[in-house]
C-alpha positions as CSV (number, residue, x, y, z in Angstrom):
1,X,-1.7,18.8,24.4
2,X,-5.5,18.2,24.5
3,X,-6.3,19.6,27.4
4,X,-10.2,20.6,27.6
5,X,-11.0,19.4,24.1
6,X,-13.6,16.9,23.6
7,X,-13.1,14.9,20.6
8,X,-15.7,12.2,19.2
9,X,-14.1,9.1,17.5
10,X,-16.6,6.6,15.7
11,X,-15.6,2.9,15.9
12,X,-13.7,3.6,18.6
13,X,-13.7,0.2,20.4
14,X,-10.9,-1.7,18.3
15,X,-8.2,-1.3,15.8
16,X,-7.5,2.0,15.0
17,X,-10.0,3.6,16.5
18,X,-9.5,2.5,19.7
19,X,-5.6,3.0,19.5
20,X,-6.7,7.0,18.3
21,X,-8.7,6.9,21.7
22,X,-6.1,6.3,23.5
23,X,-3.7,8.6,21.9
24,X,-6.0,11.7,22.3
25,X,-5.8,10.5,26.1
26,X,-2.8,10.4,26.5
27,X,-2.0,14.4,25.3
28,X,-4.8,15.1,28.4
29,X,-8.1,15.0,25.6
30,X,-11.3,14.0,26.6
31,X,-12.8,11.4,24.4
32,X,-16.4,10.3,23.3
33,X,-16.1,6.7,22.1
34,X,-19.3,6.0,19.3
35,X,-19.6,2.8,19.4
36,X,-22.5,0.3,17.4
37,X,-22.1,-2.5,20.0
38,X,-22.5,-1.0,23.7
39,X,-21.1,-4.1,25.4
40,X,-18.1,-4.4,23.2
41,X,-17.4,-0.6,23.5
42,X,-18.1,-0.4,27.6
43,X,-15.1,-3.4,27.6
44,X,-12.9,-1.4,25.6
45,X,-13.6,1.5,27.9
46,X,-12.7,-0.4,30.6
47,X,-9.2,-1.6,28.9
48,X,-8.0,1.7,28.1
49,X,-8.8,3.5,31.3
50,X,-6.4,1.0,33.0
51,X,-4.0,1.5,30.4
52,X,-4.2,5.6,30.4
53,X,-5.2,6.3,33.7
54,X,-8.0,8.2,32.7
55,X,-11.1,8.8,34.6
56,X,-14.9,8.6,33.4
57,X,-15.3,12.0,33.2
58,X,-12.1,11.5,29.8
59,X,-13.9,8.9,28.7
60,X,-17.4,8.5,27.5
61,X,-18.9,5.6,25.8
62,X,-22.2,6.7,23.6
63,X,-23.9,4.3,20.9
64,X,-24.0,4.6,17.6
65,X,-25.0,2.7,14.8
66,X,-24.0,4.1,11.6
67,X,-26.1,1.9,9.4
68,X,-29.2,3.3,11.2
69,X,-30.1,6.8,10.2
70,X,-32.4,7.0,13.3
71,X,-29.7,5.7,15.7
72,X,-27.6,8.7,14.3
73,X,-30.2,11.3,14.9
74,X,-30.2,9.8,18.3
75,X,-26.4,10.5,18.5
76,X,-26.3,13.6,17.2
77,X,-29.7,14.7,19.6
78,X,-27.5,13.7,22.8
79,X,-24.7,15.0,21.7
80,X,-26.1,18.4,20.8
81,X,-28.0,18.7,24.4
82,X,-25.0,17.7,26.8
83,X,-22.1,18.7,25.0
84,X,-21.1,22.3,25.3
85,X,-18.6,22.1,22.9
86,X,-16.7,19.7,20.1
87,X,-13.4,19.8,18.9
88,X,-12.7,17.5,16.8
89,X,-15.4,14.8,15.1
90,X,-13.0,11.9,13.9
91,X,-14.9,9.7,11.3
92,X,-13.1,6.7,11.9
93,X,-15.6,3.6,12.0
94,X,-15.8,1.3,9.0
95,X,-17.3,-1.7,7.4
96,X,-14.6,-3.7,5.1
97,X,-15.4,-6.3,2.1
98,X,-19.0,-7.3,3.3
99,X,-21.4,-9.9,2.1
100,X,-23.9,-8.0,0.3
101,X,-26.6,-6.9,2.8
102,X,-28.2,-4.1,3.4
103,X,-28.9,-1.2,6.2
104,X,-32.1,-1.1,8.1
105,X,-32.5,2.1,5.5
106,X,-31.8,0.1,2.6
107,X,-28.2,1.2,1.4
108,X,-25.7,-1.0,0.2
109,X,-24.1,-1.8,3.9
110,X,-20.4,-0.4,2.7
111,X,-21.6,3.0,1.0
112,X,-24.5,3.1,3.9
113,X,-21.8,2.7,7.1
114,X,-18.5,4.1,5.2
115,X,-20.0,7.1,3.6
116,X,-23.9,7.9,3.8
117,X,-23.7,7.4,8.4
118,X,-20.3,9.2,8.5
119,X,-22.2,12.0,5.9
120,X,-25.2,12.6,8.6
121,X,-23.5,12.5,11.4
122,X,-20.9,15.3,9.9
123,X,-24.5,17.2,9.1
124,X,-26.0,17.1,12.4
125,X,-22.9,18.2,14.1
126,X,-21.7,20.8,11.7
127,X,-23.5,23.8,14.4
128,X,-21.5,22.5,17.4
129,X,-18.5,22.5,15.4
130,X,-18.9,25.6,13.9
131,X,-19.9,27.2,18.0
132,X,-16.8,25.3,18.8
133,X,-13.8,26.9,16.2
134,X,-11.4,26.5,15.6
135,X,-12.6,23.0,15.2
136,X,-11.4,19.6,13.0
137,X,-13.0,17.3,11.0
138,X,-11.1,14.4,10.3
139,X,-12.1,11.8,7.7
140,X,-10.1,8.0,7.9
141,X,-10.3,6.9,4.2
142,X,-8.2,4.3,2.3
143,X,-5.5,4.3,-0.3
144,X,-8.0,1.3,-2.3
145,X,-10.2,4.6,-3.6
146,X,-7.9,4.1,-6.3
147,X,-9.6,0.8,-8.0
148,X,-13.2,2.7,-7.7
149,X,-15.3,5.1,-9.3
150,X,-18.5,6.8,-9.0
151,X,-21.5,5.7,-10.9
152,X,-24.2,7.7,-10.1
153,X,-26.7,4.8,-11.9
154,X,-26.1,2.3,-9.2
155,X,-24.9,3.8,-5.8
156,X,-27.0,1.2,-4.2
157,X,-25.5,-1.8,-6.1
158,X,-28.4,-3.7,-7.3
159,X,-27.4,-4.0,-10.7
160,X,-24.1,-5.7,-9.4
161,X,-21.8,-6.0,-6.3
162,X,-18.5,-7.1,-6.1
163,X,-17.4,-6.7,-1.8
164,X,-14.0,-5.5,-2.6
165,X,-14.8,-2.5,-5.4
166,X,-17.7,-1.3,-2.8
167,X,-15.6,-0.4,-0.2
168,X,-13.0,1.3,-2.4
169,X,-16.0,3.4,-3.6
170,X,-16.8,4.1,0.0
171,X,-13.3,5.2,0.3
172,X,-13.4,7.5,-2.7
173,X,-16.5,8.8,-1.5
174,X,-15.0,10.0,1.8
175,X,-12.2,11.5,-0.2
176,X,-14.8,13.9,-2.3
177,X,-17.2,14.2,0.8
178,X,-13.8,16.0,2.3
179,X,-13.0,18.0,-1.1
180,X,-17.1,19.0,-1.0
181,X,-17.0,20.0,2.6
182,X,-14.0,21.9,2.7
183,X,-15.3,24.1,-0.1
184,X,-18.3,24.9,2.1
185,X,-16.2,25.3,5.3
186,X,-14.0,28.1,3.7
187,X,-13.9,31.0,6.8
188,X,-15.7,28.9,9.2
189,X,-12.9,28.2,11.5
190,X,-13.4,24.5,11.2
191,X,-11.4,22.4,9.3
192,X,-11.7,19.0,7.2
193,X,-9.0,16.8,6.6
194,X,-8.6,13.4,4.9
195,X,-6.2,10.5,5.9
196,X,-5.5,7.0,4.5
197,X,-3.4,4.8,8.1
198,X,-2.4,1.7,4.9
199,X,-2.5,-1.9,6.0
200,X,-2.8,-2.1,9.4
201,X,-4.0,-5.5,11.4
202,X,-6.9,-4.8,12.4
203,X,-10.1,-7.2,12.6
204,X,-11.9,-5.1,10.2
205,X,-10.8,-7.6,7.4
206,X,-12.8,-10.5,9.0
207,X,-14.4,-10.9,5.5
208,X,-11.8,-11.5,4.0
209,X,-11.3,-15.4,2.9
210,X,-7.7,-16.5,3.6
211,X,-7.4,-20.3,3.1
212,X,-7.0,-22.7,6.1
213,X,-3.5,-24.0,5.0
214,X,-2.4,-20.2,4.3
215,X,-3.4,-18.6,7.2
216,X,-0.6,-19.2,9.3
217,X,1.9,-17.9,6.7
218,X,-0.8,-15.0,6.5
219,X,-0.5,-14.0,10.3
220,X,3.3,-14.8,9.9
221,X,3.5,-11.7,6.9
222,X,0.8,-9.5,8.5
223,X,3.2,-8.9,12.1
224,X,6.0,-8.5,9.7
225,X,4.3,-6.0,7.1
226,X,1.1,-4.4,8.3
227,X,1.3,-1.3,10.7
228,X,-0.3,-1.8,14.1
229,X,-3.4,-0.3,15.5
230,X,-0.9,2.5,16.8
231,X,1.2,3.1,13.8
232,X,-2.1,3.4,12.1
233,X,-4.1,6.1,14.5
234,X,-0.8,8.4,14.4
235,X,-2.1,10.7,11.3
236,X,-5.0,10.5,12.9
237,X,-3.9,12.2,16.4
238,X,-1.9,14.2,14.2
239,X,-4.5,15.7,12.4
240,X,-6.8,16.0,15.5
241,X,-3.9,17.9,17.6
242,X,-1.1,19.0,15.5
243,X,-0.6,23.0,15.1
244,X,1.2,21.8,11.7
245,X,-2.1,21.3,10.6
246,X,-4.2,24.8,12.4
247,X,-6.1,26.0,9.2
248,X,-5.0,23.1,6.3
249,X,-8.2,22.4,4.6
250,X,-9.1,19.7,2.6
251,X,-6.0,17.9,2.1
252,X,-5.1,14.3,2.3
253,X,-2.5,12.8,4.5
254,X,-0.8,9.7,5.3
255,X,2.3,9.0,7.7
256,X,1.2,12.7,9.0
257,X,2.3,14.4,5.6
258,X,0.5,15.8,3.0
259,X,-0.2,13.6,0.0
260,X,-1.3,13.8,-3.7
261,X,-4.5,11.6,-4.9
262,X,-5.8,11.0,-8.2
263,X,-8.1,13.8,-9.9
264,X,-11.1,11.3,-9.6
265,X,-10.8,11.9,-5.6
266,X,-10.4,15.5,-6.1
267,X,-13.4,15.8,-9.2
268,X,-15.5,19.0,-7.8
269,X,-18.3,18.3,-10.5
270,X,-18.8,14.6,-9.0
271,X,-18.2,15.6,-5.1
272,X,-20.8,18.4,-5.5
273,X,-23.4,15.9,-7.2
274,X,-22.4,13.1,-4.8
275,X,-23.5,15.5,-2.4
276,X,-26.9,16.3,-3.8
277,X,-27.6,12.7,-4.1
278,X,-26.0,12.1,-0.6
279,X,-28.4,14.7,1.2
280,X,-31.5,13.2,-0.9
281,X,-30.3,9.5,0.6
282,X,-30.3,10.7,3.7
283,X,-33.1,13.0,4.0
284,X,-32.0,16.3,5.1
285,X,-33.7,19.4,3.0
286,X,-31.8,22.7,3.0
């Protein structure tokens, strides 16, 4: 059970975030939904505390737009004054197969939203956590890191972009932002732990071209085969609640059990210089 834990979940409105909302309600947690569109979010709100019984006091709505470094300042400033403590920070929220287009700080929207966002927010938060322990971090990547890499020479992609390679690189980037940050957490009583849900319907491939004449086969094959919303948020809940889990660092999980990933997600050389470069895009100085 959650009860007196407050636990933050980005993107928390639909799909699998909202369904790890409402999960973390049910075991008695009290959940801060951040949330880019306000209206969208205050609706969702609205939906789950009929569904949960929960009060407004379990269930905040806050905004938070992860492709603006000042909106997530803003956040974390909030957060920071009325929060006592935090739990768990579950970096959910994510932008899939976009047109190229760019935040209002000029990052590649997938790498700014997916990675950099998620990367301050974890930053500005990191004290409260740490006031907090034992305290979780827990980091909702994708089993499509596999057909990235890294290259340092165009994290932006101005030399080229191709939709689908950017998010998997957004992906891989949340796996070595985990392997990175549980290196620094060692003895800090707070914990960071990755997770990849698999294919789950969700609307966060509304990108994604499917052909008029297919699309009913599509929908036919996605009930079938995808997971749902709920399937999907359970390693999620799992790794914000489970004592299975009291004191794993920087592992990867899917189905709520540990799982291997390729040495390119688990590269200590190119997490600690994606770091680096991560802090510079970002602007914090240490």
């Amino acid at each position: 059970m959650m009860n007196g834990k407050t636990v933050i979940v980005t993107g928390a409105n639909s799909g699998i975030g909202r369904a790890t909302a409402v999960g973390i309600l049910k075991l008695q947690g009290r959940v801060i939904m951040a949330c880019r569109d306000l209206g969208r979010a205050e609706e969702a709100a609205r939906e789950i505390r009929q569904e949960t019984g929960a009060d407004s006091s379990l269930l905040v709505v806050k905004q938070l737009d992860l492709a603006s470094l000042t909106s997530v300042h803003s956040f974390c400033q909030d957060i920071i004054k009325e929060e006592p403590q935090l739990d768990v920070l579950i970096n959910n929220a994510g932008v899939y197969q976009c047109p190229y287009t760019k935040t209002e700080d000029g990052f590649e929207i997938q790498f700014g939203v997916n990675h950099l966002g998620h990367f301050l927010l974890t930053h500005l938060l990191l004290d409260l956590l740490k006031q907090s322990a034992p305290s979780r971090i827990v980091v909702v990547s994708s089993k499509l890191y596999k057909h990235s890499h890294i290259n340092f020479e165009d994290l932006n992609s101005e030399q080229s972009y191709d939709k689908a390679f950017a998010y998997s690189r957004s992906k891989l980037a949340n796996l070595l932002f985990t392997c990175e940050l549980a290196r620094r957490l060692e003895g800090s009583g707070v914990t960071v732990n990755a997770l990849t849900p698999g294919i789950v319907r969700t609307n966060l491939g509304r990108h994604v071209q499917v052909p008029l004449l297919a699309k009913p086969l599509f929908n036919l094959l996605s009930w079938g085969l995808f997971k749902s919303p709920e399937e999907g948020a359970q390693t999620s809940v799992y790794l914000a609640c489970s004592p299975d889990v009291d004191g794993v660092q920087g592992e990867c999980f899917a189905d709520c059990k540990p799982q291997g990933l390729l040495e390119k997600a688990t590269d200590q050389e190119v997490a600690s210089k994606l770091w680096d470069i991560s802090e510079v895009m970002v602007g914090i100085t240490t």
